[in-house]
C-alpha positions, 0 to 999 in steps of 0.5 A: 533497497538492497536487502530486498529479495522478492520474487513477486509483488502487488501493487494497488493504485498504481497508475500514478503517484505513489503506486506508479513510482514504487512500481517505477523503483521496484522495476529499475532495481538491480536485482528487480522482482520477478513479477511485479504486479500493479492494479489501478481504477478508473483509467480515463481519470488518471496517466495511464499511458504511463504504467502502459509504457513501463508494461510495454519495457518490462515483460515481468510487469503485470497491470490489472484492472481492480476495483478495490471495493468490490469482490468481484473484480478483487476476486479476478484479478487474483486468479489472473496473478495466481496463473502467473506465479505458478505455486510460488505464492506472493511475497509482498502486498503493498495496499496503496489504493486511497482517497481523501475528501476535503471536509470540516467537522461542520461540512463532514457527509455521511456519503463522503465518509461512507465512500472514503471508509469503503477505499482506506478501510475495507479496499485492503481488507478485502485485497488482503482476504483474497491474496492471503492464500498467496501470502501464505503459500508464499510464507510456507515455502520459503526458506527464511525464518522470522518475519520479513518483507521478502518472505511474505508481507502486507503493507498498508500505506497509512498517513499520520493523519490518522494518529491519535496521539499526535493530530497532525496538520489540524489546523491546515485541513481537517479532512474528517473522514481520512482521518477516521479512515486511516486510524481504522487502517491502523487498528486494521493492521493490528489485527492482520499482525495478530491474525496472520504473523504465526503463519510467517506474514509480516503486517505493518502501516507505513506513513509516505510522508506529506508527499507532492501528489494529488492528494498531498497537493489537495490543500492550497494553503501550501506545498507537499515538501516531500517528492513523490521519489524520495518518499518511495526511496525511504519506504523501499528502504525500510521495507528491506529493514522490517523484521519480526519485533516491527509486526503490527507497527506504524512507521513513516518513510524514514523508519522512524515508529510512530504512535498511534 
């Protein structure tokens, strides 16, 4: 993560499993941010404490309560950091807010589906519309020329699950309505690459891995072979590579461009 030079970053879905490691990991660099910002949902579902404990140690984290499908509470929280970074803008959004309903083709709801469209696909939607003028302002005054995560960035984490070229894992779960989901990600990410990369914003969808969460756990046919740490080590990794040619790419945890 050595090539990481970030003043500020937000994290979504960040009271537990990925979200709280990368806040973890970004915290206990050596050269840390100087604000870390961290959303999550539905506290009484989730370890609060643990993201507590870390605001508690580290006075340049920040957690918020947001809601990533609903305006109002984006809109908040995004005047809440903007009193904080001062003018200096954002540098890196990190869209990690996402949920997954087991499902067949046959037993597939068009509730469930709605639901995990509104969290996957219009959750970083609406989080990147609100922070895009931080993203921008952020862009405009650094000194740094191309495109890099440590100027100003969107990062959705996606899955391979929702590569079309290449259906992985169909046989162990099928779960229809993630998989629909994050190949909208996907094209979503296109699009901000398209859309925003002439205003000095990198756009990328990266794949964690099959990582040992509650989500990646949620089949019982077998285990996640991927720890929660090392699958955020990679990514923060290949943040801290990521440059002009890889905007609008699909990239897993070890770098490797993956097809859509």
């Amino acid at each position: 993560m050595a090539g990481l030079n970030l003043c500020s970053v937000l994290v979504t879905g960040a009271k537990q499993g990925i979200g709280l490691e990368l806040v973890k990991q970004l915290l206990g660099n050596s050269n840390p941010p100087e604000w870390v910002f961290a959303t999550w949902w539905d506290a009484a579902a989730g370890r609060m404490q643990e993201l507590q404990k870390l605001e508690a140690k580290h006075p340049n984290l920040v957690i918020v309560a947001l809601d990533v499908t609903d305006p109002a509470s984006i809109k908040a929280a995004a005047a809440r950091f903007e009193t904080h970074l001062k003018g200096s803008g954002l540098n890196l959004l990190i869209n990690n807010t996402g949920m997954a309903k087991l499902s067949t083709l046959e037993s597939e709801t068009p509730e469930d589906m709605a639901l995990v469209y509104a969290t996957n696909v219009m959750g970083p939607l609406l989080v990147s519309q609100a922070f895009l003028p931080l993203l921008k302002q952020a862009a405009q005054g650094s000194p740094q020329t191309g495109l890099s995560c440590s100027k100003a960035a969107i990062v959705n984490i996606s899955s391979e699950g929702g590569c079309i070229q290449n259906v992985c894992g169909w046989r162990t779960v099928q779960i229809i309505s993630y998989r629909c989901s994050k190949a909208a990600l996907n094209m979503l990410t296109k699009c901000q690459a398209l859309g925003n990369g002439g205003d000095g914003i990198l756009s990328v969808a990266v794949h964690p891995g099959w990582v040992q969460t509650n989500m990646g756990n949620s089949s019982s046919i077998q285990q996640a072979p991927l720890t929660v740490e090392a699958s955020v080590r990679g990514m923060l990794h290949v943040l801290s590579t990521l440059c002009e040619k890889h905007n609008g790419a699909f990239v897993n945890w070890e770098g490797e461009v993956l097809p859509w």
